[in-house]
Structure formats: structure tokens, C-alpha cells
VMD Tcl script that draws the C-alpha trace (Angstrom):
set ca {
  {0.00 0.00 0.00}
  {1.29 3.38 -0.64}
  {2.18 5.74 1.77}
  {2.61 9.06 1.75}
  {3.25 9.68 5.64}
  {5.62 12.09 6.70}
  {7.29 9.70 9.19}
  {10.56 9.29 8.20}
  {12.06 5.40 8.15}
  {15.14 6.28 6.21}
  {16.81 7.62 8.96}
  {15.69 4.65 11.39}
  {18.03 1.36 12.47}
  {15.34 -0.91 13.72}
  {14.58 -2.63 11.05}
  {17.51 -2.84 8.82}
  {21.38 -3.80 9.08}
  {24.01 -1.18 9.82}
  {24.77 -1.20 6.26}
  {22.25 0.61 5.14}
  {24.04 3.19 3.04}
  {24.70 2.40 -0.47}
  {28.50 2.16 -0.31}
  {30.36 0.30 2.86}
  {33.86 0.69 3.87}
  {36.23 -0.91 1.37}
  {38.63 -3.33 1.85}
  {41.34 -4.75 -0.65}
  {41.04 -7.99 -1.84}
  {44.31 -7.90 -0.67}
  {44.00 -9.56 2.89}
  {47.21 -6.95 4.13}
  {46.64 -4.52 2.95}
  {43.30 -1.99 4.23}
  {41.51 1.39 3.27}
  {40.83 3.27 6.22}
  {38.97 5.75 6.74}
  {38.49 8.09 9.49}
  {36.38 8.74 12.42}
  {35.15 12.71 11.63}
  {35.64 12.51 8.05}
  {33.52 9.22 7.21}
  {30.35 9.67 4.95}
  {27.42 7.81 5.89}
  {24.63 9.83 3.75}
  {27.87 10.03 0.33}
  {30.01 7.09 1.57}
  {31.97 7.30 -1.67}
  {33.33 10.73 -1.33}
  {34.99 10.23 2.53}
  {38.83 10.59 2.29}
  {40.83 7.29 2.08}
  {43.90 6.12 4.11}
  {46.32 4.11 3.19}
  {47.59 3.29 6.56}
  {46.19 3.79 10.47}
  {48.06 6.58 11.87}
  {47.15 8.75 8.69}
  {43.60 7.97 9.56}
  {43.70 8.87 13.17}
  {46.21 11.92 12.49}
  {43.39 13.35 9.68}
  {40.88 13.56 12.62}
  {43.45 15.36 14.87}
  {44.26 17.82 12.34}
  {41.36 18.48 10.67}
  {38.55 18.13 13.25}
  {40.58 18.69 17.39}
  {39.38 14.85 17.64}
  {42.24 12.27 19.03}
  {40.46 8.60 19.37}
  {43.77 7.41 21.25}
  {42.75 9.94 24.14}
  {39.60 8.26 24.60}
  {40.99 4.65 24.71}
  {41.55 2.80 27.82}
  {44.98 2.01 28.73}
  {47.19 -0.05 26.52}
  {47.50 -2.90 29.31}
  {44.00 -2.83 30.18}
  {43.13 -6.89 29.91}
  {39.60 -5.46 28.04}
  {41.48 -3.80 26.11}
  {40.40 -5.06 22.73}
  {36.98 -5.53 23.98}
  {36.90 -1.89 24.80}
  {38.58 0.03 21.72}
  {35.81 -2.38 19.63}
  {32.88 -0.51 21.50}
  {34.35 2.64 21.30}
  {35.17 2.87 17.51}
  {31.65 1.68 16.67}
  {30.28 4.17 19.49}
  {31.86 6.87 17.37}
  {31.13 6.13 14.15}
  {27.23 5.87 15.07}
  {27.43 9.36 16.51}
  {28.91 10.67 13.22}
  {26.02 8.15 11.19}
  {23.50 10.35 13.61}
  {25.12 13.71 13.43}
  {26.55 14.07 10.21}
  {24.12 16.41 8.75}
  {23.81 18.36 11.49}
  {27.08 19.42 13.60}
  {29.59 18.24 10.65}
  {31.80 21.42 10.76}
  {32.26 20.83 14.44}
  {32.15 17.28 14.40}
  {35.38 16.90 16.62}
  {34.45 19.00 19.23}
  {30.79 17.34 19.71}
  {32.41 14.06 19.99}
  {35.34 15.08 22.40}
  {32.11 16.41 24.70}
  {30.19 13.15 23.91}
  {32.90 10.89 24.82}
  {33.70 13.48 28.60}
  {31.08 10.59 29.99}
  {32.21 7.35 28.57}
  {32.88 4.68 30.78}
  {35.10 1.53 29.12}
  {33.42 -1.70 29.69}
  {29.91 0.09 30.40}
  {27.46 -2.83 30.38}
  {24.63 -0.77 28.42}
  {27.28 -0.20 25.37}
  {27.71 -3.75 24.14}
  {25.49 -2.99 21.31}
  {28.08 -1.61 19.95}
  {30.02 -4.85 19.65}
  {28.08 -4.50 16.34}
  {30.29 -2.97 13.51}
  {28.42 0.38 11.94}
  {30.51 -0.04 9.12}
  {30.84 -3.61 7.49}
  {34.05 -4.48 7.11}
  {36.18 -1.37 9.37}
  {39.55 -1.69 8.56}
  {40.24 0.14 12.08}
  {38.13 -2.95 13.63}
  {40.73 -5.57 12.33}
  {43.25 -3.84 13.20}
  {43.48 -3.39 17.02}
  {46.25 -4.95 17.77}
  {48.01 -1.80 15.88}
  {45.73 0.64 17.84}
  {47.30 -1.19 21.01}
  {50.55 -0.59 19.99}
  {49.81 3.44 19.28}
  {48.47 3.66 22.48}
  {51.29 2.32 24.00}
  {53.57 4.31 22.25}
  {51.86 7.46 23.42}
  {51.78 6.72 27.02}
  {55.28 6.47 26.67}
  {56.03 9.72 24.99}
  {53.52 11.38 27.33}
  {55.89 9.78 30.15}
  {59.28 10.52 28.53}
  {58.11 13.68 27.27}
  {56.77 15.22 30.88}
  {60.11 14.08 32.67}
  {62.13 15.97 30.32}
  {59.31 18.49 30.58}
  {59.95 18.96 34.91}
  {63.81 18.75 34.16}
  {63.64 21.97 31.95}
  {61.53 23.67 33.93}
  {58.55 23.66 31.38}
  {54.93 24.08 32.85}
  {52.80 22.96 29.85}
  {52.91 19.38 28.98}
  {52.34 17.80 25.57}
  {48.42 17.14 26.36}
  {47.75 20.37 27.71}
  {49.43 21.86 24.59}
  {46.89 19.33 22.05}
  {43.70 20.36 24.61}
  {44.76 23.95 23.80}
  {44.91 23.32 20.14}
  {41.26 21.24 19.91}
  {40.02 24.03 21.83}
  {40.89 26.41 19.17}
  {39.96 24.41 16.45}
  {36.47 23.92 17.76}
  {36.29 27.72 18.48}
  {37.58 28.47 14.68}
  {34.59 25.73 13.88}
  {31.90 27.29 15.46}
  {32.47 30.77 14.61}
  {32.29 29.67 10.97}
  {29.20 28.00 11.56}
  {27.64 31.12 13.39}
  {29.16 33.09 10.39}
  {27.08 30.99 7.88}
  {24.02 31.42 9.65}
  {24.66 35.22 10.33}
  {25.47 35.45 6.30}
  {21.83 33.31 5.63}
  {19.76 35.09 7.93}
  {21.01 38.40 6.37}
  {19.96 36.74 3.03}
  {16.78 36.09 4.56}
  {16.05 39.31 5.60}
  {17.03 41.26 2.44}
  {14.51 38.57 0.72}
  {11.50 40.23 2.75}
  {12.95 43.74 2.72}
  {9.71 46.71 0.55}
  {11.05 46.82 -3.14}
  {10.51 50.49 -2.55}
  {13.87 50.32 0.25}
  {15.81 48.32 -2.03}
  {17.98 50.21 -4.51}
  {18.36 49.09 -7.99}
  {22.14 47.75 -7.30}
  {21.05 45.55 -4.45}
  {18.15 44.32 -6.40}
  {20.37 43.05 -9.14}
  {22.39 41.19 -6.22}
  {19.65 39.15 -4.58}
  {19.26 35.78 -6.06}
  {16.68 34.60 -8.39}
  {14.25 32.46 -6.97}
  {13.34 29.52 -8.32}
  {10.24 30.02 -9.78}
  {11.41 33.39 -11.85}
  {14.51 30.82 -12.94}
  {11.82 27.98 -13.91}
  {9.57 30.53 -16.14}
  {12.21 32.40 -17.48}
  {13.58 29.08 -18.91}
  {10.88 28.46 -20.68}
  {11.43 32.05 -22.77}
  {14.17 29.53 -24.86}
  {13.15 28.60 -28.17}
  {15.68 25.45 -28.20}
  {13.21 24.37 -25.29}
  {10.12 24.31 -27.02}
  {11.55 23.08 -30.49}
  {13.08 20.07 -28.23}
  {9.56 19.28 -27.07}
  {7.91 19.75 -30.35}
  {10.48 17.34 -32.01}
  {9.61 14.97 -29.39}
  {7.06 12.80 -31.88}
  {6.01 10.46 -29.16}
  {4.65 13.40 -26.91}
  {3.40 15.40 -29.58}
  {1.79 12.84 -31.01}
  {-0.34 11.08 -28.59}
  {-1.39 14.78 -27.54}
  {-2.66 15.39 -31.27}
  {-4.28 12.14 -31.18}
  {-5.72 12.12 -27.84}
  {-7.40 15.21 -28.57}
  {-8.45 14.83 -31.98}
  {-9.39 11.61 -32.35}
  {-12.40 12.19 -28.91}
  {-13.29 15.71 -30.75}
  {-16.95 14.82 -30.68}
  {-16.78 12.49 -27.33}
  {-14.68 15.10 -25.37}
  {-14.04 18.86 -26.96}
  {-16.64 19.87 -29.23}
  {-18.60 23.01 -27.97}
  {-16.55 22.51 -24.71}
  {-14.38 25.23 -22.32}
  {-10.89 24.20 -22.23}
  {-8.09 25.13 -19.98}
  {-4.56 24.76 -20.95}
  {-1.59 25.21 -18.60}
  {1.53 26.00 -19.65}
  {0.47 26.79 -23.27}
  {3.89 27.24 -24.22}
  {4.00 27.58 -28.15}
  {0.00 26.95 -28.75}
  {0.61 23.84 -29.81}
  {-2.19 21.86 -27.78}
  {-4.50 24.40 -27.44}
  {-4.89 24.83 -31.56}
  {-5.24 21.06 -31.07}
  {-8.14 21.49 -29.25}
  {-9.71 24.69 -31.28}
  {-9.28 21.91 -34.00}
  {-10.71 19.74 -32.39}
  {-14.18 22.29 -31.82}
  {-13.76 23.45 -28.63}
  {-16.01 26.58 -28.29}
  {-13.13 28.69 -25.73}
  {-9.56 28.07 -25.05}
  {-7.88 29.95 -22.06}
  {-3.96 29.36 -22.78}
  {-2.00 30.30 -20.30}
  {1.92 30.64 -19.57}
  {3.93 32.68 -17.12}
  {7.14 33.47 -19.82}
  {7.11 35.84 -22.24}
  {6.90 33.08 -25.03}
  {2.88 33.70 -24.60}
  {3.63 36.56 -27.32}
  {4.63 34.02 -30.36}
  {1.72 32.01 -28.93}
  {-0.47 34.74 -29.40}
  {0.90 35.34 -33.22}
  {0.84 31.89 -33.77}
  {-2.60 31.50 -32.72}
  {-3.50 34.18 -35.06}
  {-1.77 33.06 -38.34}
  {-3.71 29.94 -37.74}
  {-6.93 31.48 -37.72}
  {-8.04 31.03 -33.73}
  {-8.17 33.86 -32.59}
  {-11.57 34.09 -31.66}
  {-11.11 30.73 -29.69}
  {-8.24 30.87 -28.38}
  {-7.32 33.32 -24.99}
  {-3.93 33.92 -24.14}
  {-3.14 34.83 -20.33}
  {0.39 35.48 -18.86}
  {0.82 34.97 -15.41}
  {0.77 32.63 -12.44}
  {-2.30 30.47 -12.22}
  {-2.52 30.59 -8.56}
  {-2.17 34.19 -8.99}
  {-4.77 34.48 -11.88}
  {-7.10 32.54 -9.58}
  {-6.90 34.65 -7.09}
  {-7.03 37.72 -8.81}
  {-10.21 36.28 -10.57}
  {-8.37 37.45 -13.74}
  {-8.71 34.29 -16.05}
  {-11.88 35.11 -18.68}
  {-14.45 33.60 -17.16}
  {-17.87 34.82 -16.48}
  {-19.27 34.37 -13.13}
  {-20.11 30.40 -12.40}
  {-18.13 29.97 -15.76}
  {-15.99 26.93 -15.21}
  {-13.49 24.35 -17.60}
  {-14.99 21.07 -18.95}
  {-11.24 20.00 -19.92}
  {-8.01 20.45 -18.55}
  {-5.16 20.15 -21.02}
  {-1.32 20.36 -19.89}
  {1.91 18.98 -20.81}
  {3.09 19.19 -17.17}
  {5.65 16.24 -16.75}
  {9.44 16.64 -15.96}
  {12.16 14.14 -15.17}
  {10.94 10.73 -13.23}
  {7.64 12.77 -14.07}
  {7.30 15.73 -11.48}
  {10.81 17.23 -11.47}
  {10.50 20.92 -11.82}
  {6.99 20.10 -10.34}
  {4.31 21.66 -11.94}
  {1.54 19.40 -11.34}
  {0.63 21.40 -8.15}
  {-0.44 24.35 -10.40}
  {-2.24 22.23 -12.42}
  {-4.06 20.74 -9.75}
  {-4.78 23.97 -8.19}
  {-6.61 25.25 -11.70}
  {-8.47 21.95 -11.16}
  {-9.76 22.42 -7.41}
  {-10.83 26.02 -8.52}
  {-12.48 25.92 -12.10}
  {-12.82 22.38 -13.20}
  {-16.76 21.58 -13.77}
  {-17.58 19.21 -10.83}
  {-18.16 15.38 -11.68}
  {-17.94 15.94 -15.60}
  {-15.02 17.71 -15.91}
  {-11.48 16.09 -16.37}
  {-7.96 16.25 -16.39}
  {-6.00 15.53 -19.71}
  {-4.56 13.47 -19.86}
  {-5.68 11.59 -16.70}
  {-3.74 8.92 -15.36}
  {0.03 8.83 -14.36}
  {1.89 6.02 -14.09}
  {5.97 5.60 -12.45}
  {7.60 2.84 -12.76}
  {11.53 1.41 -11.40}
  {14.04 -1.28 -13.42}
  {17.22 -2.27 -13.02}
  {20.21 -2.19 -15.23}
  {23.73 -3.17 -15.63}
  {26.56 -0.98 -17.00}
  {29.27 -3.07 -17.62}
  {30.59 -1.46 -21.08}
  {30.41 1.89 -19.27}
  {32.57 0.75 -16.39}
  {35.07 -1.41 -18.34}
  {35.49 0.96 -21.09}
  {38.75 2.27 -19.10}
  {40.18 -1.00 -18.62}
  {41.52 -0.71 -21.92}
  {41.34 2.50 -24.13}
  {43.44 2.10 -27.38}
  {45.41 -0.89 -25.60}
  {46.23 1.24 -22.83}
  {45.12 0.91 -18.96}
  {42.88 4.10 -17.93}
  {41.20 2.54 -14.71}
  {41.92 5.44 -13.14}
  {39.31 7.72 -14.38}
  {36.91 4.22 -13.26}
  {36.89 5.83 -9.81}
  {36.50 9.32 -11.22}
  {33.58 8.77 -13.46}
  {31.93 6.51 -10.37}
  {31.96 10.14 -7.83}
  {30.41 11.55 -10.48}
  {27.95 9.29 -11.27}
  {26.78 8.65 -7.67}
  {26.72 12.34 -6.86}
  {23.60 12.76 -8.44}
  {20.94 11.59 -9.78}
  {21.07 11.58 -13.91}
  {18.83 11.79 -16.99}
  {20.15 9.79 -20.37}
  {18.54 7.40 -22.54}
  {19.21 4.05 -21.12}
  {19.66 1.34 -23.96}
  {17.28 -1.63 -23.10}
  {20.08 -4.06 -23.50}
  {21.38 -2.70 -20.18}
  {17.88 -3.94 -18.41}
  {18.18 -6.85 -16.52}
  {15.11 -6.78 -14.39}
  {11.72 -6.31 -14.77}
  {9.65 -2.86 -14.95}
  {7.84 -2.77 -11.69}
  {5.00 -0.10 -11.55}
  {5.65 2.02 -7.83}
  {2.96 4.29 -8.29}
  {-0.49 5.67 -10.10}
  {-1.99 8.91 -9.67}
  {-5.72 9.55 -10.67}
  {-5.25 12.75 -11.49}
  {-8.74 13.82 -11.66}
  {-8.88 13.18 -7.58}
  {-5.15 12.86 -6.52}
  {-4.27 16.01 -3.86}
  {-1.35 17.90 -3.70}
  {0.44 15.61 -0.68}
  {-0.07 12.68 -2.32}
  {2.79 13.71 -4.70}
  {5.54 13.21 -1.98}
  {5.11 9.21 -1.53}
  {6.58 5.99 -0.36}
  {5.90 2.92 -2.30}
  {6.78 -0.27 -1.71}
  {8.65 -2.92 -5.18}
  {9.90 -6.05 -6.57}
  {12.25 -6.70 -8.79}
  {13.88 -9.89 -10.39}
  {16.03 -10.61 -13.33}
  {14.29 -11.09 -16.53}
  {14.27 -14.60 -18.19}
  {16.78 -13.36 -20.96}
  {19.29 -12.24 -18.45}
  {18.78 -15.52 -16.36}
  {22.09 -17.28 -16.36}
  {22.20 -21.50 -17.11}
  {24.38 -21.27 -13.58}
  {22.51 -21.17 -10.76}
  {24.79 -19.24 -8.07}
  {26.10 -17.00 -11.45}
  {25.07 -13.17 -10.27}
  {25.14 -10.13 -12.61}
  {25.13 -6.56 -11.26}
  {22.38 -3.80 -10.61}
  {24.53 -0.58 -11.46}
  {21.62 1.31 -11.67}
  {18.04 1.87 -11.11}
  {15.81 3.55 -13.74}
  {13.01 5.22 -13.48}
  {10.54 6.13 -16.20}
  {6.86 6.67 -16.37}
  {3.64 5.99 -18.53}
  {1.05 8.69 -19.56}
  {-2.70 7.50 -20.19}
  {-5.47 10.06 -21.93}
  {-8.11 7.12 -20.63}
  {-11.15 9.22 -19.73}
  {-14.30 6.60 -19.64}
  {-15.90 6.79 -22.75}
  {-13.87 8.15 -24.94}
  {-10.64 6.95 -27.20}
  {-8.06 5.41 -25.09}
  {-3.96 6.99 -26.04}
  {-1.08 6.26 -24.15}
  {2.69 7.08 -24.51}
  {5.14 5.34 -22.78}
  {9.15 6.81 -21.83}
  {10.22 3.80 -20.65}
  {13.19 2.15 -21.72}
  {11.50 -0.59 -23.95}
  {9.61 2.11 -26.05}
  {10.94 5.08 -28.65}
  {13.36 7.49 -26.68}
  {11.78 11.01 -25.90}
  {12.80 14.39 -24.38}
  {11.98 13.09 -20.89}
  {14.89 10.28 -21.56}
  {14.74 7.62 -18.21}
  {16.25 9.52 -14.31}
  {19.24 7.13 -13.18}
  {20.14 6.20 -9.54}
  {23.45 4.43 -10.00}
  {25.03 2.27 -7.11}
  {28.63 2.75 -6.19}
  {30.07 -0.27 -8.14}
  {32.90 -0.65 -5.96}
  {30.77 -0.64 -2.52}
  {27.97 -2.81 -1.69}
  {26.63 -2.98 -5.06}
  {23.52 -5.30 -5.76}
  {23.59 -8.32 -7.30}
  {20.97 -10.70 -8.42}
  {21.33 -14.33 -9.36}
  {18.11 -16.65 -10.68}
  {15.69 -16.74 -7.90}
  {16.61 -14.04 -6.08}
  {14.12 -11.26 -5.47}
  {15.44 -6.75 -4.89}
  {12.52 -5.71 -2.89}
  {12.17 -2.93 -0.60}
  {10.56 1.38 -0.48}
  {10.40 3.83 -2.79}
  {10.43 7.55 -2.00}
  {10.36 10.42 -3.65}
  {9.54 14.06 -2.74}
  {9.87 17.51 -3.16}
  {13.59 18.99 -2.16}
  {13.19 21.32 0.56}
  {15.44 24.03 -0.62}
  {14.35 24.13 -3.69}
  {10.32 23.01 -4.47}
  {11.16 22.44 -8.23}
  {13.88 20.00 -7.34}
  {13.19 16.46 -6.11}
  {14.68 13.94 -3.77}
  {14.86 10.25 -4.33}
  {15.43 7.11 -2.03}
  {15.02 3.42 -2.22}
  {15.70 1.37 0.46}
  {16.41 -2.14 -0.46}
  {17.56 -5.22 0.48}
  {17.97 -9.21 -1.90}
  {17.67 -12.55 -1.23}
  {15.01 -15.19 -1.74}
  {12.09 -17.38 -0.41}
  {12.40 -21.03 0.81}
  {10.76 -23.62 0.47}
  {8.91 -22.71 3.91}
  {8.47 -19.18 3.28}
  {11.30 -18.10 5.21}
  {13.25 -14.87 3.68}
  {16.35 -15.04 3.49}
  {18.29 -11.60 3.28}
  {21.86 -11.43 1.45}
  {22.03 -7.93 0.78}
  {20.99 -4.33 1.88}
  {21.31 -1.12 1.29}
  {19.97 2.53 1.41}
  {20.63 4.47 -2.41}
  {20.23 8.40 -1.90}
  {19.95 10.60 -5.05}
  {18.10 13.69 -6.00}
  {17.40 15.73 -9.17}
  {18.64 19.23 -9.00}
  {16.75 21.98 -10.98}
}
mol new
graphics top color blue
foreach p $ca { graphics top sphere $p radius 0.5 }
foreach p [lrange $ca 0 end-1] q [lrange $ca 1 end] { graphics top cylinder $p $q radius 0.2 }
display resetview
């Protein structure tokens, strides 16, 4: 069942391994030699863009330097008998406070956990659960015995180094010196961190300053929001060629709305949103609607309006520029009094369907003017859907490149790959699993909420991508997500366009969420079953933006119904307008 709560689970250990991010710390195939990485610096939201160390002491010395935090400080003594059992607790006691904190305190990381840690007791019975490793496979964990050996060594400077200390007469001893130093450091920290928020909250309050106080200087410095950026995008005429080359959306438009002229449009009031060019609202003059109200909020209303004229609709066709929540409002759309739509007609999908979000408008024309019970939304169903795919060539390509050994730029390609979520055409060779449907909006009745969702999936390999070996796996490098557009209102001629992989490319291409390949990637094998939530929603910075998450986790059923887990995993990724 879909959810569209505003609980959040993603952020919740209950239910799922410690692994939940995508990526894990790596360690070499090589069984001597480990990656580290360190305490403050680790990434548990972007796990494959935390700083890697080649050895132990550069780990711990990166936290000293960089963040006032020693873990060596905080260890028992080297010839403590719980020694081992003690440092365990206290690495994985760390790294969960980072897992919790990171997005919040991260500048002053350090100095949070040197206060956290003031209270620590070794051997406290209440903090065996960290005997559990947060990160699978910790270098640091496997190597304690090294740790040990640090330790030691620094007990023994401290000792050698505060005799000669009292034998030259010197008052401030090597610890009191490093105290002084963190102390700084965390000082430096915070005083940045007040100086960001000073710097936003004098953004804010320039935002909300009277026009009439602001002078025309300062009003070229303040930022453009994001809805002036979204319209004024939209005044490109590459844009609206791109979507008028698009056949497959153009298309099913012109046919949707032509081929129900007598069922649907004749001698009816149509609204269309986002009239851009004209192009659907001369569809449905053409199609004999008696009034067209074509609105758009960029200035490329005035070749709509030429346009509109050269093809003889005129009379039919209304062009309005502005906001339709504002037109609304205003009561500024013409419309005479009790005068509502019969049809609402608007190309309003983006990437993975609402990036740049516009259906809110749409629905907001439809709550206000939309003729109750026969009125409708065109078209009016929307459908997402999820699929895996493997990306092999992509990754190998640098293996060899004109016979020479690039795997470099492997690594390079993966950061920027995972940074983000993407938009390309995804070939439907790379698919290796089916195309599981998350959601469907009615969009007649859906509300403005529902559009932030959770929705639970399955996925398994397809037949063709089934290998004769039974424990043979093959990769899931990425998740794609597409969606399906229906013009199905009851009664009239069904059209439908897909933009999933398996059907003619369009503008929209297919969003990617790629795995880190190189950490805790997914695998499949014949049988096994990728199952787990979908979420996406609205970024909170930025409305037109939107977030995505899947959390996920493999394995398969046995003969008694038992599940049996083998991988897990949280994938982060979000669509930046």
C-alpha cells in the first residue's frame, strides 16, 4: 500500500542492518593490505566521497588535524586486559554518533564528539550494542592490535616527554598543549558556523525587505528564486523546439485530442496550462472546442499569441500570462461568473515525471475551475515505474582504451555518477530486471500531498538475463526510473505514450540512480528477489527539485516461506533543478 506519511524510516536502524548506506567501507582484496577511513571525516549519507587512508596513523592523524578529535585519548589504557573488547565498542560508538550527526554538527564534528565521549565509561554494560560494527568491514576494527601498539607508544612519549618536561623547567605538557589546540579548532569551527548562519539570515532578511527600500544595485544582487529561474527558462526557443520534435509526446497529444473531438471537446471550455508555443491548445480549437484559455507565465505567450492568429483562432483561443494561482486569485482568467473548464489540457511532466513540479499548479486550476463530476484532467492517469540495469561497457570501457590501462578515471567517473541523480537514454540491453509499476496517480482526484510518496517494489532478473548457472550473479549498477502517460477518460478513445526504456526514446529520456560499483553494489542471481521502499519528494530548498530514495535489500524465499536476506542497502539521489 502506498504511503505518503511524513514519518521518516530512512533515517531509522530498527529494522535494517548497519549497512544501510549504499556504499560500505572498502577493503582490498588484498587480505594486508586496508583502506581506512576516518572517524570525523567518514560519509554515511555520500560514503563514496569520505577521504581514504592508506595506513592507520594517517587515519587517526586526519581527525586530529582536521577536526581537534584524538580517538587514542579516549581509549583505555594499553595494558587494560579489556582492552580489545573496549577500543571495539568505542570505535563503533563513534562512528554511530557521526552516522546520527553528520548532517547536522559536521563542521564541528570533533568537538561534539570530544564532549560526547567526557562521559564514557570503558566496559559500560549498556554499550555492548556496539560490539556491532556500523561499518561492514572497518579496517580500524581488524586492526586493534596496531591501535594497542599506538596507544602504548603514546603513554610512553607522554611519560618521557613530561620528565624531560619537569627537568627543563617547562609548565605545559604535551596534552595540555593538544587540549589547547582542539580548543581552538572547535572555536575556529563554530564561529564559521555562526558566520554561515549570520550570512543566511542576512539573506533572509534582504529577501522580505519593501522593493521600494531596495535600490536598484542591491536588487540586481539578490538571487533569483526559483520560480522566476523555472519561467524564465521556458522564454528559450531550443526548449520548445526540443519538445515539439519529441514525436512520441506530440503525437499522442494530437491524437488524444483529436481523435475524442466529438466524445470530449466539441462546444466545450478548455483550460490549458503552460500553453507554451499553442501547440495543444490549436489542437483542441481543432478539435471544436467553443473557448480556449492558454496560459503561460514566460514571455513566449507573445509568439503564442501570433501563432494562434496566423492559424486562424483567434476568436477561440485566450492567451493569459501569469501565475495560475495568482490568476485565480485575482479572478483574472476570462471567465464569467459560475463559468468553469470542462477540460483540462497540460503537458506538465518533468524528469521521473514531477521534477520541476508543476503538477501542483495544475491541480490547483483543477480544485478552482474544473466543472464538478464531468469535468477532467488531460490526460488523466500517471503512471511511475523502477528497473534495473547493468553498465558493464560503461565501467570497463577504461580498462583498456586504445590498448592502454585508464582505470583510473573508473573511480572518477563513479563520484560523479553517484553524486547525483542523472537523466540519459538508457539502452534496453542494459535492463536486466523487470519494470515494476511504484505508483499511479488519478489525477482527476489525486491532492497535492499525495505527490511526496513511499511505495513499496519487486524486482527480479528477466528470463533473458537468467544465467544457465545457478549461483552466477550479474550486477544492478543502476536503477531507472521512467513513467507511462494515459489520456483514458471513460468513454472516450483510449492513447497512451510510454518513456520507458522498452519504447521510442523522448525528451523526458529515463532519471538514473546508479550504485557505487565498488561498494555494496547489488547483485541478483536466478531466484533471487530486490525488494524494498520507494520515496520520492519535493527537495526542501528548492520546491522544483526532487529527492529520491530506495531502500532495499535481496535474497530469496524457501521452500517454507522463510526470507532469506543477502544484501541491503539505502541508495540516496536527487534531481537538481
Amino acid at each position: 500500500m502506498v504511503s505518503s506519511k511524513e514519518e521518516d524510516i530512512w533515517l531509522s536502524d530498527e529494522d535494517y542492518d548497519d549497512n544501510d548506506d549504499e556504499d560500505e567501507c572498502e577493503v582490498d582484496g588484498d587480505d594486508d593490505q586496508f583502506t581506512f577511513y576516518s572517524i570525523c571525516s567518514y560519509s554515511h549519507i555520500n560514503p563514496s566521497t569520505s577521504p581514504k587512508f592508506d595506513t592507520l596513523s594517517l587515519a587517526l592523524q586526519h581527525d586530529i588535524s582536521n577536526y581537534g578529535f584524538d580517538l587514542l585519548v579516549h581509549l583505555p589504557s594499553s595494558d587494560e586486559d579489556t582492552f580489545f573488547e573496549d577500543t571495539i565498542k568505542l570505535i563503533n560508538k563513534c562512528r554511530q554518533f557521526v552516522k546520527d550527526s553528520e548532517t547536522n554538527i559536521s563542521a564541528v564534528m570533533g568537538n561534539y564528539l570530544n564532549k560526547c565521549l567526557e562521559q564514557h565509561k570503558p566496559g559500560a554494560e549498556e554499550d555492548d550494542v556496539y560490539f556491532k560494527p556500523v561499518l561492514e568491514d572497518d579496517a580500524m576494527l581488524m586492526c586493534i592490535d596496531e591501535i594497542q601498539e599506538l596507544k602504548s607508544k603514546c603513554s610512553t612519549q607522554d611519560v618521557s616527554t613530561s620528565s624531560s618536561t619537569e627537568e627543563k623547567g617547562d609548565s605545559t605538557s604535551d596534552s595540555e598543549t593538544i587540549n589547547k589546540l582542539q580548543s581552538q579548532i572547535a572555536l575556529l569551527e563554530e564561529k564559521l558556523s555562526k558566520a554561515k548562519s549570520c550570512i543566511a539570515s542576512l539573506a533572509n532578511d534582504d529577501d522580505v525587505n519593501d522593493n521600494n527600500n531596495t535600490s536598484d544595485s542591491e536588487k540586481k544582487k539578490k538571487p533569483v528564486d526559483n520560480d522566476s529561474y523555472y519561467f524564465s527558462s521556458y522564454s528559450n526557443t531550443s526548449i520548445h523546439e526540443t519538445m515539439l520534435r519529441d514525436t512520441v509526446r506530440t503525437a499522442a497529444y494530437e491524437k488524444a485530442i483529436l481523435s475524442n473531438s466529438e466524445s470530449l471537446f466539441k462546444d466545450k471550455i478548455v483550460c490549458d496550462i503552460g500553453c507554451g508555443t499553442g501547440v495543444l491548445s490549436l489542437f483542441c480549437a481543432k478539435a471544436g472546442a467553443k473557448k480556449v484559455i492558454a496560459i503561460d507565465n514566460s514571455d513566449i505567450i507573445n509568439q503564442a499569441k501570433e501563432i494562434i492568429k496566423l492559424n486562424g483562432y483567434e476568436d477561440v483561443i485566450h492567451c493569459v500570462r501569469g501565475k495560475v494561482e495568482t490568476l485565480i486569485k485575482d479572478k483574472a482568467l476570462p471567465l464569467s461568473d459560475g463559468e468553469t473548464v470542462d477540460i483540462i489540457v497540460s503537458e506538465w511532466m518533468g524528469y521521473a515525471l514531477f521534477f520541476e513540479t508543476m503538477l501542483p499548479s495544475v491541480i490547483t486550476v483543477r480544485d478552482a475551475i474544473m466543472t464538478p463530476v464531468t469535468g477532467s484532467m488531460f490526460p488523466n492517469v500517471s503512471k511511475i515505474y523502477i528497473e534495473g540495469a547493468n553498465d558493464s561497457e560503461r565501467l570497463n570501457y577504461w580498462d583498456n582504451v586504445h590498448s592502454l590501462n585508464m582505470t583510473p578515471m573508473k573511480e572518477r567517473m563513479v563520484l560523479e555518477l553517484t553524486k547525483e541523480a542523472g537523466v540519459e537514454v538508457v539502452d534496453d540491453k542494459n535492463i536486466i530486471t523487470n519494470r515494476a509499476m511504484v505508483i499511479e496517480h488519478d489525477l482527476n482526484t489525486c491532492k497535492d500531498e499525495e505527490l511526496d510518496f513511499e511505495a513499496p517494489f519487486e524486482l527480479c532478473l528477466r528470463s533473458d538475463r537468467q544465467s544457465g548457472d545457478e549461483d552466477s550473479t550479474i550486477e544492478v549498477h543502476q536503477l531507472v526510473v521512467s513513467f507511462d502517460i494515459d489520456f483514458s477518460v471513460p468513454g472516450t478513445n483510449a492513447v497512451s505514450f510510454s518513456t520507458g526504456c522498452q519504447s521510442t526514446p523522448t525528451h523526458w529520456k529515463q532519471a538514473t540512480l546508479f550504485f557505487d560499483p565498488m561498494h555494496n553494489c547489488p547483485a541478483l542471481k536466478k531466484g533471487d528477489v530486490m525488494k524494498g521502499t520507494f520515496r520520492m519528494k519535493r527537495n526542501a530548498e528548492n520546491h522544483r527539485s526532487i529527492d529520491m530514495a530506495v531502500l532495499w535489500e535481496i535474497g530469496s524465499s524457501s521452500d517454507d516461506g522463510t526470507w532469506n536476506r543477502s544484501m541491503n542497502g539505502m541508495l540516496k539521489r536527487s534531481l537538481i533543478a
